[in-house]
C-alpha positions as CSV (number, residue, x, y, z in Angstrom):
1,X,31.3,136.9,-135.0
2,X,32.0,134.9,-138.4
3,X,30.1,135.4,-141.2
4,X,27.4,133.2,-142.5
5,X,28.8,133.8,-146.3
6,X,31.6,136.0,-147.6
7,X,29.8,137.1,-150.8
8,X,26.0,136.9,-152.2
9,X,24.0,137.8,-149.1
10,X,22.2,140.9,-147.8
11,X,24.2,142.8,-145.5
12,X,23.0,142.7,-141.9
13,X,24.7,146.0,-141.3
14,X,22.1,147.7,-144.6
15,X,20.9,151.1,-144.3
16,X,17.1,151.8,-142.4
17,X,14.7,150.4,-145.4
18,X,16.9,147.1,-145.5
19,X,16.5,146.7,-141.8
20,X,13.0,147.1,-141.8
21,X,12.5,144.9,-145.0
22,X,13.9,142.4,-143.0
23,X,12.3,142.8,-139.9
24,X,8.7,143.0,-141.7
25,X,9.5,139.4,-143.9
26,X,10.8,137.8,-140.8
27,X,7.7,138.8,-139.0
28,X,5.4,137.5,-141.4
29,X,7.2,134.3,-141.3
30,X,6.8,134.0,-138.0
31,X,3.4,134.4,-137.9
32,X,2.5,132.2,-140.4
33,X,4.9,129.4,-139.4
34,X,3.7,129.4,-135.7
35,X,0.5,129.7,-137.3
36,X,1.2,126.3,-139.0
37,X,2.7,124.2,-135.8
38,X,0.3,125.8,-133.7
39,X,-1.9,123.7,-136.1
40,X,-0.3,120.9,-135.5
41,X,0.8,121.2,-132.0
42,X,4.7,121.0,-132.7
43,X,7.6,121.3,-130.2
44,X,10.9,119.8,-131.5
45,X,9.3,116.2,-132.2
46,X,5.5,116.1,-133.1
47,X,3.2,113.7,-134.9
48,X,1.1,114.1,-138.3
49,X,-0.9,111.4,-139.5
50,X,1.0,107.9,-139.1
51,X,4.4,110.0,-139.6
52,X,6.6,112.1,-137.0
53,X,8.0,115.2,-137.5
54,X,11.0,116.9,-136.1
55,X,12.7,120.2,-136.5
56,X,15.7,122.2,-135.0
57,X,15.6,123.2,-131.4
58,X,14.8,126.7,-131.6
59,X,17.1,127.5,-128.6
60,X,19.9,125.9,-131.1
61,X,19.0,128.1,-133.7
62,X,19.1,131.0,-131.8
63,X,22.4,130.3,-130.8
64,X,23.3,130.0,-134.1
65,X,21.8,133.4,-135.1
66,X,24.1,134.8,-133.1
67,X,27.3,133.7,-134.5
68,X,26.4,134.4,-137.5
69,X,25.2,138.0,-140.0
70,X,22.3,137.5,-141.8
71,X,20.6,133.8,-140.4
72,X,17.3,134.5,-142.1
73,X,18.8,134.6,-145.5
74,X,21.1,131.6,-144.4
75,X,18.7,129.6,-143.3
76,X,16.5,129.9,-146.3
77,X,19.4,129.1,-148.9
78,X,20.1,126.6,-146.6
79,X,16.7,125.1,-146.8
80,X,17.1,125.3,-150.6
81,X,19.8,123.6,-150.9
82,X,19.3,120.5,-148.5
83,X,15.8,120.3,-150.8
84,X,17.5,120.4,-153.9
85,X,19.9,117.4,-152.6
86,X,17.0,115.3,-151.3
87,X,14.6,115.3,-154.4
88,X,17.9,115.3,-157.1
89,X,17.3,112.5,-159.2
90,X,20.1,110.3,-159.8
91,X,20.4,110.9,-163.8
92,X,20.8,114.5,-163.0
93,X,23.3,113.9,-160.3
94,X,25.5,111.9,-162.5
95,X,25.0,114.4,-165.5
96,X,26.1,117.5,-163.1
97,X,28.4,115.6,-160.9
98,X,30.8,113.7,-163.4
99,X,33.9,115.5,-162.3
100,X,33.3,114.7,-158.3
101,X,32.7,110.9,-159.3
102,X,35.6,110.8,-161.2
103,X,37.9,112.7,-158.5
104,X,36.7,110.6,-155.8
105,X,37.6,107.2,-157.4
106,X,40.5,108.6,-158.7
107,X,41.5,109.0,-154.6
108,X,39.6,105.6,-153.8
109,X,41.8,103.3,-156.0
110,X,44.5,103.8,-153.5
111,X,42.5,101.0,-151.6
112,X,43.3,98.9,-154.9
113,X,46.0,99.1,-153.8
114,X,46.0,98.6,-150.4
115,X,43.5,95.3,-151.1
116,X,46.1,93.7,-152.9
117,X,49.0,93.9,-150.8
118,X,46.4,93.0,-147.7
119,X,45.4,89.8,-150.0
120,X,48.6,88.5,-150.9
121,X,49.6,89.0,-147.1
122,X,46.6,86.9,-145.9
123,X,47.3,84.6,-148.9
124,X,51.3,83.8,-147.9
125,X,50.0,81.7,-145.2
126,X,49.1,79.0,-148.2
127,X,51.5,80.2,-150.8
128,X,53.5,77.3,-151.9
129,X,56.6,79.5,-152.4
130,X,56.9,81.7,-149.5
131,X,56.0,78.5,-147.4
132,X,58.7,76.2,-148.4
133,X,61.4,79.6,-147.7
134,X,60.2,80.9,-144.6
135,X,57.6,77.6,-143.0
136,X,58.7,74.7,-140.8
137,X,57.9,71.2,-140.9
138,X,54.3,70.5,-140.0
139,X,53.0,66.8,-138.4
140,X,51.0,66.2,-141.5
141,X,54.4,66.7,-143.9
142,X,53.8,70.1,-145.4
143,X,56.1,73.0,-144.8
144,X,53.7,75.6,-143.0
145,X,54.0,79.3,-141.4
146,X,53.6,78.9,-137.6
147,X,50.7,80.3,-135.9
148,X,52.5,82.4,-134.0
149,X,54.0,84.3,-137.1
150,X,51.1,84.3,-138.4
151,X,49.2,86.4,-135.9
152,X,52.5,88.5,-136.0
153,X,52.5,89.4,-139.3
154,X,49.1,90.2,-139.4
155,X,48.7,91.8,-136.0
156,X,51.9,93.8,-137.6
157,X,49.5,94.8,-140.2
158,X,46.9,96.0,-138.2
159,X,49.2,97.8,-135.3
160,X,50.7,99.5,-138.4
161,X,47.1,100.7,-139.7
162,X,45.9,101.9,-136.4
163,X,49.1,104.1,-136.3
164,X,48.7,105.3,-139.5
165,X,45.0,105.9,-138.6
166,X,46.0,108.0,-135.7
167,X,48.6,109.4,-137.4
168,X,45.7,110.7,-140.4
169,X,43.8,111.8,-137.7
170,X,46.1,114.9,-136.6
171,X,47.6,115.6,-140.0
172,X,44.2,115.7,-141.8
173,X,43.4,118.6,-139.9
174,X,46.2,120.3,-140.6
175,X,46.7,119.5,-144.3
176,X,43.4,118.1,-145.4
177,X,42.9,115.3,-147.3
178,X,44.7,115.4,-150.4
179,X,47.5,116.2,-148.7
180,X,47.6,113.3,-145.8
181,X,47.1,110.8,-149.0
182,X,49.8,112.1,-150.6
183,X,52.4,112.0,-147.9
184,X,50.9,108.5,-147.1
185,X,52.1,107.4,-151.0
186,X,55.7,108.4,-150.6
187,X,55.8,106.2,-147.4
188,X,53.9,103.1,-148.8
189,X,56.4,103.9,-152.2
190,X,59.7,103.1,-149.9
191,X,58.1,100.9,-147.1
192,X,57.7,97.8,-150.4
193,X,61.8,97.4,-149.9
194,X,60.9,95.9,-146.3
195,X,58.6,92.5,-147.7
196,X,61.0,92.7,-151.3
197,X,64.2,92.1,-149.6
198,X,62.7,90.3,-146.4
199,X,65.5,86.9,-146.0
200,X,63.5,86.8,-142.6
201,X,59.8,86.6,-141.1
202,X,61.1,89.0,-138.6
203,X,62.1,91.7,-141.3
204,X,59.1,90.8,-143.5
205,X,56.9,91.5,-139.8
206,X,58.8,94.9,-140.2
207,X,57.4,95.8,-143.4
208,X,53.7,94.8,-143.0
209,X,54.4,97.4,-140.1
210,X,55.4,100.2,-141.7
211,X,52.8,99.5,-145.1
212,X,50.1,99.0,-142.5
213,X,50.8,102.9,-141.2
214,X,50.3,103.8,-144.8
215,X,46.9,101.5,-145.1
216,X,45.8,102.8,-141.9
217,X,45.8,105.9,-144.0
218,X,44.2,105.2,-147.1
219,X,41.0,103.8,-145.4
220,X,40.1,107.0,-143.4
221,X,40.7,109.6,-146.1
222,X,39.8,108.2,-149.0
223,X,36.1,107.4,-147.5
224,X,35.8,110.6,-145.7
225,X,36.5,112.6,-148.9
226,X,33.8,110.1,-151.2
227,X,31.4,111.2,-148.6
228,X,31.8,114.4,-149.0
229,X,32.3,115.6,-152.3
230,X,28.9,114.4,-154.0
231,X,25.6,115.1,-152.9
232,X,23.2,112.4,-151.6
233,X,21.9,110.3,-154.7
234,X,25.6,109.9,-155.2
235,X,27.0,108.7,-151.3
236,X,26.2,105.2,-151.4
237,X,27.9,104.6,-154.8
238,X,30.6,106.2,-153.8
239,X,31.3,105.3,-150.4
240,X,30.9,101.5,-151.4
241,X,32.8,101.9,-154.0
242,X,35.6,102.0,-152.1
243,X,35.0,98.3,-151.1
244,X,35.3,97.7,-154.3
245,X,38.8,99.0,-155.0
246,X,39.8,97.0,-152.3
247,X,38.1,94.0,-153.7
248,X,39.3,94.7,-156.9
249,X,42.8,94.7,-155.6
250,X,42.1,91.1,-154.1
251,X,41.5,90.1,-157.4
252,X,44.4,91.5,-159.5
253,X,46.4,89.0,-156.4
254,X,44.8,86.5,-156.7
255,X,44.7,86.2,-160.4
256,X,48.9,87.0,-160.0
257,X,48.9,84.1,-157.2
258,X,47.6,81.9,-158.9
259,X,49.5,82.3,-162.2
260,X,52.6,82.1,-159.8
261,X,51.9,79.4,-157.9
262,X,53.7,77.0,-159.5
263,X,56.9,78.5,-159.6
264,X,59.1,77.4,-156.7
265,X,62.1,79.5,-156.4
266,X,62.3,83.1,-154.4
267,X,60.4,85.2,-157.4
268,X,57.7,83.2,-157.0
269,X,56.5,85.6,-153.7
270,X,59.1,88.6,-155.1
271,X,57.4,89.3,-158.1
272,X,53.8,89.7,-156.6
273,X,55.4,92.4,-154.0
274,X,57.2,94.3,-156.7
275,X,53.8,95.0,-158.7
276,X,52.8,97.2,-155.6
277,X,55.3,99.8,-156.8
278,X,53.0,100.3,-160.1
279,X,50.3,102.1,-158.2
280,X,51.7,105.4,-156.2
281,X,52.9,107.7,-159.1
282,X,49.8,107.7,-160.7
283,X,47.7,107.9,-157.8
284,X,49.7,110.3,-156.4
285,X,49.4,112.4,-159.7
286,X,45.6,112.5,-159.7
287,X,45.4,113.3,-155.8
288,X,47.9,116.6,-156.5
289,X,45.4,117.7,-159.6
290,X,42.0,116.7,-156.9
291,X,40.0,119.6,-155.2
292,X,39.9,119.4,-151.4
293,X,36.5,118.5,-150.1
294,X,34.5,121.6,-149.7
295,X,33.3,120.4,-146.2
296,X,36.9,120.5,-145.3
297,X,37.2,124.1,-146.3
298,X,34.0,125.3,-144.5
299,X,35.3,123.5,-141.2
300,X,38.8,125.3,-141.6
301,X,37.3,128.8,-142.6
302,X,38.2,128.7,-145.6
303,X,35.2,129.8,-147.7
304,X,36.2,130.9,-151.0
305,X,38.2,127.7,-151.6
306,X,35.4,125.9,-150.2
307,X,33.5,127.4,-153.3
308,X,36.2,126.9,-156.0
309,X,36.0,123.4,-154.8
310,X,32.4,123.3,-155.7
311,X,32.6,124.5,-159.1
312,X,35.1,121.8,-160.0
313,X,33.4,119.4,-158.4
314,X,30.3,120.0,-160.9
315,X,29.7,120.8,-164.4
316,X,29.0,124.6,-165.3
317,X,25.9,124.1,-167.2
318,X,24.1,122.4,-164.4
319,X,25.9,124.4,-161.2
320,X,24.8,128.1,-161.3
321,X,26.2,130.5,-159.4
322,X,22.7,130.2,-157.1
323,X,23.2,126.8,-156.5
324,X,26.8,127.5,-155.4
325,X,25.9,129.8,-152.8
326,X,23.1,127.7,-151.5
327,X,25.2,124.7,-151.4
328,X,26.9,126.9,-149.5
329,X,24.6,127.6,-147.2
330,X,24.0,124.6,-146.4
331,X,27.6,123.9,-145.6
332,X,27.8,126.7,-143.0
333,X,23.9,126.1,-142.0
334,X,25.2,122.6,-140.7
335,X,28.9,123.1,-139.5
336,X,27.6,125.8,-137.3
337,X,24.9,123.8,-136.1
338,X,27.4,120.9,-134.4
339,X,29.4,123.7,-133.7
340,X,26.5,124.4,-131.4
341,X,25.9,121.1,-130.2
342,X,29.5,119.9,-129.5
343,X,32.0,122.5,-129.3
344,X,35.2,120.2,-129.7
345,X,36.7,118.5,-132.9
346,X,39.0,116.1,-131.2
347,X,39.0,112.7,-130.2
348,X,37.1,112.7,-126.5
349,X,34.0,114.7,-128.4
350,X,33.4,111.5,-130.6
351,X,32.1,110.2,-126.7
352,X,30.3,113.5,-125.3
353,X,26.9,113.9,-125.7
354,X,24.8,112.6,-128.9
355,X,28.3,112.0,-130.8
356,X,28.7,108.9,-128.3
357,X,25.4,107.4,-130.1
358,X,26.4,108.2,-133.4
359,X,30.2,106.6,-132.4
360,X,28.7,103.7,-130.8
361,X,27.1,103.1,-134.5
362,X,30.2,103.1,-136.5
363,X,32.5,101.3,-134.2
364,X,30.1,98.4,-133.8
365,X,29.2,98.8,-137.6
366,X,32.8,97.4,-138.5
367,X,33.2,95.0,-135.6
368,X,30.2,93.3,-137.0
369,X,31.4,93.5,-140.2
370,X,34.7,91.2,-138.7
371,X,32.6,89.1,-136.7
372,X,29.9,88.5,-139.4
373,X,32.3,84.7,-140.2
374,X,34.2,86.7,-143.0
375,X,37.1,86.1,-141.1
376,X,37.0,82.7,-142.6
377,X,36.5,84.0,-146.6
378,X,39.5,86.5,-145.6
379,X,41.3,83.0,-145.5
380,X,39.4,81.5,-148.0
381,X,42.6,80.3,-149.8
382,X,43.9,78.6,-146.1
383,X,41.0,77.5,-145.4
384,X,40.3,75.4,-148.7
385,X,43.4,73.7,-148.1
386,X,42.7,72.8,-144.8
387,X,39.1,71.4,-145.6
388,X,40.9,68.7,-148.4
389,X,41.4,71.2,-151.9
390,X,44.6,70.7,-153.6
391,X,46.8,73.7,-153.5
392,X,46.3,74.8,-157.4
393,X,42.3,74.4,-156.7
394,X,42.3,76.6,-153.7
395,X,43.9,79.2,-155.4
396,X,41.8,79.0,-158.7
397,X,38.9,78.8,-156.1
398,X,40.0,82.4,-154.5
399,X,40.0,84.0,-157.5
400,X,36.9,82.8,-158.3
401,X,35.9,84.3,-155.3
402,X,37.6,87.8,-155.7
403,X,35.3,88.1,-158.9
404,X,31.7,87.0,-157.0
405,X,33.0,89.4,-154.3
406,X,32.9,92.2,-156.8
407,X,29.5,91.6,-158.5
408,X,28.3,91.7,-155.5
409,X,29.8,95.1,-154.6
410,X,28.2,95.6,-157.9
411,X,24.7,94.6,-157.5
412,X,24.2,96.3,-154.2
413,X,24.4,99.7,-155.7
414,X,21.2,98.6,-157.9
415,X,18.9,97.3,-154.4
416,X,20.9,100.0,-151.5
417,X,18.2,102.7,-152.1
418,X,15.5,100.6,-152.6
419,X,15.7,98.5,-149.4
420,X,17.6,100.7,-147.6
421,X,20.9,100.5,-145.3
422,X,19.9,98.7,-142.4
423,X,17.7,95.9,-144.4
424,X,20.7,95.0,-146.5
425,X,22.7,94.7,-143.9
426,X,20.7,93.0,-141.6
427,X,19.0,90.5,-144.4
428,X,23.0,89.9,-145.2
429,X,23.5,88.9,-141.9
430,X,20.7,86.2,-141.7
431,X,21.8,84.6,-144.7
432,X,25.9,84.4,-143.8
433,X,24.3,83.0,-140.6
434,X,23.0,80.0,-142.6
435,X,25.8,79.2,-144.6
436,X,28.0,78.9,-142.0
437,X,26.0,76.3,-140.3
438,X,26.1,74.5,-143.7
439,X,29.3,74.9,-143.8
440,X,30.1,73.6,-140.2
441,X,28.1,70.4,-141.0
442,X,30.2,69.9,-143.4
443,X,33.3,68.9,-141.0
444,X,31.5,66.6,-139.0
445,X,33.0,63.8,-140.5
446,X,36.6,63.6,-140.7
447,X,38.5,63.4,-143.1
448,X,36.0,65.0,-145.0
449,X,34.9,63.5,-147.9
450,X,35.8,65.0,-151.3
451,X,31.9,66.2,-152.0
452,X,32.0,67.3,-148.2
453,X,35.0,69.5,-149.3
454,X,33.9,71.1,-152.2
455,X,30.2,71.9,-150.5
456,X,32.6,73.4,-147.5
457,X,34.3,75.6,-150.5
458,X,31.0,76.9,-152.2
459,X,29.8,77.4,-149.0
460,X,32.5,80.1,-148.3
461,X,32.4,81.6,-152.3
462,X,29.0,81.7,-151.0
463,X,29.1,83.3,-147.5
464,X,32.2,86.1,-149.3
465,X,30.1,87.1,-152.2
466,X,26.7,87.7,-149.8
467,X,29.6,89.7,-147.5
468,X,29.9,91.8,-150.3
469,X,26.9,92.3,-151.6
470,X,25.6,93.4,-148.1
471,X,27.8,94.4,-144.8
472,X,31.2,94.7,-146.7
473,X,30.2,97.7,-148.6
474,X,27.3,99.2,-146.6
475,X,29.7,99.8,-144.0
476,X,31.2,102.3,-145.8
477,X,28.3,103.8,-146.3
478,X,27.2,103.8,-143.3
479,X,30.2,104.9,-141.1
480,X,30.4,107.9,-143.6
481,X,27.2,109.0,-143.2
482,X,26.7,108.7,-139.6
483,X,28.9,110.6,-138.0
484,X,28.9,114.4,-137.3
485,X,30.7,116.3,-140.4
486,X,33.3,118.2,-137.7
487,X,33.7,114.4,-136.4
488,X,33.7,112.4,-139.9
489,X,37.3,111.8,-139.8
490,X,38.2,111.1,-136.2
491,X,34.7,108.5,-136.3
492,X,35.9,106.9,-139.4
493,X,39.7,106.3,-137.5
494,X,37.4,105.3,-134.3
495,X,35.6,102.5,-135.9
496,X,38.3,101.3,-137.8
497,X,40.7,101.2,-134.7
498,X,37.7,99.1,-133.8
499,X,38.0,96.7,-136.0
500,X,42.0,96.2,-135.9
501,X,41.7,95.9,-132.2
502,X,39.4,93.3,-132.5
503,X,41.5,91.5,-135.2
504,X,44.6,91.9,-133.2
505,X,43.3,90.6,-130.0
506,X,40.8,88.1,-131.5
507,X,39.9,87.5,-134.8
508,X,43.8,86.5,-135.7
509,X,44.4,84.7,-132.9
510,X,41.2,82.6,-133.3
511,X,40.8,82.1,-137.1
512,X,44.6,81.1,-137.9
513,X,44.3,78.6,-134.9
514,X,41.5,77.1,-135.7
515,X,42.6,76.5,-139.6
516,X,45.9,75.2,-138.8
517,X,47.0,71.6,-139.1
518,X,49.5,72.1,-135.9
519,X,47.0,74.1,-133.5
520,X,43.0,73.6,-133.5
521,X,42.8,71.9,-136.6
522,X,39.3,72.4,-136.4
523,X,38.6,72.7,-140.4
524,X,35.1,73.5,-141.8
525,X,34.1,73.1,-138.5
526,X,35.4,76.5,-137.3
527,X,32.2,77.8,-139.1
528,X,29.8,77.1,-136.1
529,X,32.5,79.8,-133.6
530,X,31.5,82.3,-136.4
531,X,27.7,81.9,-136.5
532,X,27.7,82.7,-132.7
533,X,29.5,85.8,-133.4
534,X,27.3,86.7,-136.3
535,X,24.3,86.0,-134.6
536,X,25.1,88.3,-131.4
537,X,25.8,91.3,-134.0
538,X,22.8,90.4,-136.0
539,X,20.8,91.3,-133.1
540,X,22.8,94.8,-132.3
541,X,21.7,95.5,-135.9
542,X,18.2,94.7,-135.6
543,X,17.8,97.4,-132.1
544,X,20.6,99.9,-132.7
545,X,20.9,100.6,-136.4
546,X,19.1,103.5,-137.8
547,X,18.2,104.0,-141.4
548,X,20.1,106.9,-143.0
549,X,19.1,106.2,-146.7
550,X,18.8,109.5,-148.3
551,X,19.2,112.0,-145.4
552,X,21.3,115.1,-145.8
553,X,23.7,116.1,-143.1
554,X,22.4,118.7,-141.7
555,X,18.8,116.2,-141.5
556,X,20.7,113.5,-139.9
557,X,22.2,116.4,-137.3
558,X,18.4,117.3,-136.8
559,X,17.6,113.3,-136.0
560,X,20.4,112.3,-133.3
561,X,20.0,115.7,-131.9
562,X,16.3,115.0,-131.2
563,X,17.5,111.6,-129.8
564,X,15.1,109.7,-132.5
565,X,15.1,106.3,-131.7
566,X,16.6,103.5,-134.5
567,X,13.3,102.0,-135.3
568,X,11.8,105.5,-136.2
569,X,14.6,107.2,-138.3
570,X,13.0,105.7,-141.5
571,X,9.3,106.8,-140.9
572,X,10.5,110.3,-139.2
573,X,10.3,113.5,-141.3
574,X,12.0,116.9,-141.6
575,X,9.4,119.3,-143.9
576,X,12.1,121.8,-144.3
577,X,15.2,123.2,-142.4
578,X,13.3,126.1,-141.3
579,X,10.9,125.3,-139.5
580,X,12.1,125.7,-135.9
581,X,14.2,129.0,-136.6
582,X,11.4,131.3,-136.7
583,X,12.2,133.0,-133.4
584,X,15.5,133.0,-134.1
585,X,15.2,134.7,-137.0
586,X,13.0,137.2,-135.3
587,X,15.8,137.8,-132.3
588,X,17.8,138.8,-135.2
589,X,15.6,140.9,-137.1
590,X,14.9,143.2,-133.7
591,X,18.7,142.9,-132.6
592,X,19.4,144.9,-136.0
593,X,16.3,147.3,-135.5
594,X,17.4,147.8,-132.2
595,X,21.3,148.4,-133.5
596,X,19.9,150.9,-136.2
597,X,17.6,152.7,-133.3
598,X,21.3,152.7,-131.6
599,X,23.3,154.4,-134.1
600,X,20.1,157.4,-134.6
C-alpha cells in the first residue's frame, strides 16, 4: 500500500496506546459527525436552508483508506489545507506566493512567443512585402496569397500544433513539464531557418509545420503548470495570463509590421521572422532554474521533490513547515481520490465516466472560443483591407487592436472573481453577438462607403477587445480548472485538438474565403455567418457551463463526482473535506486494533 506522507504523520503501525488513541478520537468523531448529518438528514447531496450540500461518497473514502497508512490524520490535514486555500486572501497570496508568480510567467512568456510568430503568420496574408514575392495577380489588380495557400499554411500551423500537442502529451509524463518545454525550445530555435530561408510557399508551409509542433507544445504545458503551482486566489491571474503573453506577442508584430510595411524588398517579411530567434535562450534559461509542479511530483510518487517544490514555490516566512505538509495532504487527499474514481491516466479515461463531463466542458470551451466571430479579429488586418482601409491604416488599426486586446486581458483580472467564470463568459458572448450584426450591416451596401468602412473597423477593435476581456482569457481558466488533476494535461491537449480541428476543417476554410477578393468576397458582411455560430455556443454556455470560481481541486473532484448539475455548482457547498469519511476513518481505526489484537 503507498503511503499517505513519507514524513510528519503518526505511524499507523504505533505501539498499543497509539492504536487506541486513535481508535477513541476516531470514534468520537464519528459520533459526533453522524450526530450532525443525522441532523440534517445527509447522504452524499443534502439541502440546508436555500443552499445544497455535498460531501465525499463514503464508499470512496473507504477505498481510499485503504490504500493509504494513516487516513484520519490525512484527511484532517487535508481539510486544513483545502480551508486555508479557500479563505486566503489575495494580498497574502501574493505576499507568500511571489516566487510561484514569478516562475510561472517566467514559463508562460513562451506563448509571447508563440503569439507573435502566430500574428505575423495570419498577418502575411495582407503584408505588402511577402505578397508582392510570393501572391498572384488578383481581378481587382492587387498581388494576393491564394486561398488555397492560405488555408495551407495555416492548416500547416495547426496540423503542426496538434502533433506537437500529442507529442507533449506522452513526453510530459515522462519528463514533466519543465522538461517537455525545454526540448520544445531547441526545436522552435532551428525550425525559424524553414519561414527565414523559405524562396517558396511550399517550403514556408514546411516551416509553419514544424513551428506549429513546437506551439502545439507551449500551449498545453505552460497552462497546466500556471494551474498548478499557485493556490486558488492566484489561478485565474495566472491562467489568463497566459492569454496575455500571447496577446502581448501580437503586439510586439504588429508594432514590427507596421514599421516594416513600407519597405518593399525581401527583408521587409525576413527581418520580422529573424526576431523570433531572441526569445528561446532566455526562456529556456528560466525554465532549467523553474521547480516542477508539485502536482506533477505527487502523481509520479515522487514526494519529497513534490515538497522541495513547495518551498520554492513560497516564501519561508509565510510557508511553515505545517503548511507544507498540509499542502501536502491535500495533494495526496485528492490524487488518491481520482485515483479512485478513474483508474487510468491516458487518453480514453478523459471519455469514461464523470471525466467525459468534465471533457465535454473544455473541448467545447475552446470551440466556442473560435466560433465566438473572433475568427474575423484573428484577420483583423485582412479583413480591414477588404472592407475599403488603405494598407498603412489597416495595419496601424491592428496594432491598435493588439493594445485594446491587452487591457482587456488586463481588466478581466479586476471583475473574474467578482462575477464569476461563466457570467463573463457568457455576458462576453451576448455582446460580440451584437457587434457583429453591426458590423454585417455595415456591408450591405457595396462598395462600402468610407464612414461604412471605418464603423466595419471599430466594430471589429470592438468585438477583439470584448474577446479578450471575456472568452479569450477565461478559457484558460476554465480548461485548467476543470479537468481532473491526473487528467489536466491530456484535457488541456483534448480541447485544444479541438479547436485546431475545427480551424483546420472550418474556420480557415470559411473565414479566408469569405474575405477574399477572388473567392466569397463577402466583406463586412461575413459578420452575420459568425453571429450564427456565436449564438449556438452562447446557448451551450448558458446550460452546460458550471461555475468553478474559487473551488479547490479536490472540491471540484467532490462536485462532478456527485454529478451536480451546471446551474447549481455556484449555490452548492462543501463544509469541509471530512465530512463523508467518518466510517472510513473508523474501518481504519478497528483494522489497526484488530492488527494489534493479531500480533498479541
Amino acid at each position: 500500500m503507498a503511503e499517505a506522507r513519507e514524513h510528519g504523520r503518526p505511524s499507523s503501525r504505533g505501539g498499543e496506546g497509539e492504536t487506541e488513541k486513535i481508535q477513541s478520537e476516531t470514534r468520537q468523531d464519528v459520533i459526533g459527525n453522524e450526530a450532525h448529518d443525522s441532523e440534517k438528514g445527509l447522504g452524499n447531496r443534502h439541502s440546508h436552508g436555500s443552499g445544497q450540500y455535498v460531501q465525499i461518497d463514503p464508499a470512496l473514502a473507504g477505498r481510499i483508506a485503504e490504500n493509504v497508512d494513516d487516513f484520519m490524520t490525512l484527511v484532517n490535514e487535508a481539510n486544513e489545507a483545502n480551508e486555508r486555500e479557500r479563505d486566503m486572501k489575495l494580498s497574502h497570496a501574493f505576499k507568500v506566493y511571489p516566487k510561484a508568480i514569478a516562475w510561472s510567467m517566467i514559463l508562460s512568456s513562451c506563448l509571447i512567443m508563440e503569439g507573435f510568430g502566430t500574428s505575423i503568420v495570419g498577418s502575411y496574408v495582407s503584408y505588402p512585402p511577402f505578397r508582392d514575392r510570393f501572391g498572384t495577380l488578383a481581378p481587382n489588380g492587387d498581388y494576393q496569397i491564394s486561398a488555397s495557400w492560405q488555408n495551407g499554411i495555416s492548416g500547416a500551423t495547426n496540423v503542426g500544433e496538434i502533433i506537437g500537442l500529442q507529442i507533449a502529451g506522452v513526453l510530459c509524463e515522462r519528463w514533466g513539464y519543465r522538461w517537455t518545454i525545454l526540448s520544445a525550445l531547441v526545436g522552435v530555435t532551428g525550425f525559424i531557418f524553414f519561414p527565414f530561408f523559405a524562396d517558396s510557399l511550399a517550403v514556408f508551409l514546411v516551416g509553419e509545420l514544424f513551428q506549429g509542433m513546437a506551439w502545439g507544445v507551449f500551449q498545453t504545458m505552460t497552462v497546466a503548470y500556471a494551474a498548478e503551482v499557485c493556490p486558488v486566489p492566484l489561478r485565474h491571474y495566472l491562467t489568463s495570463y497566459v492569454n496575455l503573453c500571447w496577446i502581448i506577442g501580437q503586439f510586439i508584430s504588429a508594432g514590427v509590421l507596421a514599421g516594416l510595411e513600407g519597405r518593399q524588398d525581401e527583408w521587409g517579411y525576413k527581418i520580422p521572422f529573424s526576431l523570433q530567434w531572441i526569445w528561446p535562450i532566455p526562456i529556456a534559461i528560466g525554465t532549467y532554474l523553474a521547480p516542477e509542479s508539485p502536482w506533477w511530483c505527487v502523481r509520479h510518487d515522487k514526494k519529497e521533490r513534490a515538497e522541495r517544490s513547495l518551498k520554492r514555490l513560497a516564501r519561508s516566512s509565510g510557508f511553515s513547515q505545517r503548511d507544507a505538509d498540509a499542502a501536502m495532504a491535500l495533494m495526496i487527499y485528492t490524487d488518491e481520490m481520482e485515483k479512485q474514481i478513474s483508474q487510468g491516466t491516458n487518453y480514453w479515461d478523459c471519455f469514461r465516466g464523470i471525466d467525459l463531463r468534465r471533457t465535454e466542458i473544455v473541448c467545447f470551451m475552446w470551440l466556442a472560443q473560435s466560433m465566438s466571430g473572433t475568427a474575423i479579429g484573428g484577420l483583423s488586418s485582412y479583413f480591414y483591407q477588404q472592407a475599403g482601409i488603405s494598407d498603412a491604416d489597416s495595419f496601424k488599426l491592428n496594432w491598435g487592436q493588439s493594445g485594446l486586446n491587452a487591457v482587456g486581458t488586463i481588466a478581466s483580472w479586476f471583475i473574474l472573481n467578482k462575477v464569476g467564470r461563466k457570467s463573463l463568459v457568457f455576458g462576453g458572448m451576448i455582446i460580440m453577438f451584437i457587434l457583429l450584426i453591426i458590423t454585417g450591416f455595415m456591408g450591405i451596401h457595396v462598395p462600402p462607403s468610407t464612414a461604412e468602412s471605418w464603423t466595419a473597423g471599430t466594430m471589429v477593435l470592438l468585438l477583439s477587445a470584448t474577446a479578450n476581456f471575456s472568452i479569450g482569457p477565461v478559457v484558460y481558466t476554465i480548461v485548467s480548472e476543470v479537468p481532473s488533476t491526473r487528467l489536466r494535461a491530456k484535457s488541456i491537449i483534448l480541447a485544444r485538438n479541438a479547436y485546431n480541428a475545427i480551424n483546420i476543417a472550418f474556420v480557415n476554410v470559411v473565414s479566408y474565403r469569405q474575405l477574399n477578393p477572388a473567392e466569397w468576397n463577402w466583406g463586412p458582411k461575413a459578420a452575420f455567418f459568425w453571429a450564427g455560430t456565436n449564438a449556438i455556443f452562447t446557448a451551450w454556455i448558458f446550460f452546460r457551463l458550471p461555475e468553478t470560481k474559487g473551488r479547490t481541486y479536490a472540491e471540484l473532484d467532490i462536485l462532478f463526482e456527485n454529478k451536480v448539475p451546471a446551474r447549481k455548482f455556484a449555490s452548492t457547498k462543501i463544509q469541509t473535506l471530512v465530512e463523508g469519511t467518518e466510517s472510513a476513518q473508523k474501518q481504519q481505526a478497528d483494522r489497526i486494533t484488530s492488527n494489534v489484537a493479531d500480533v498479541r
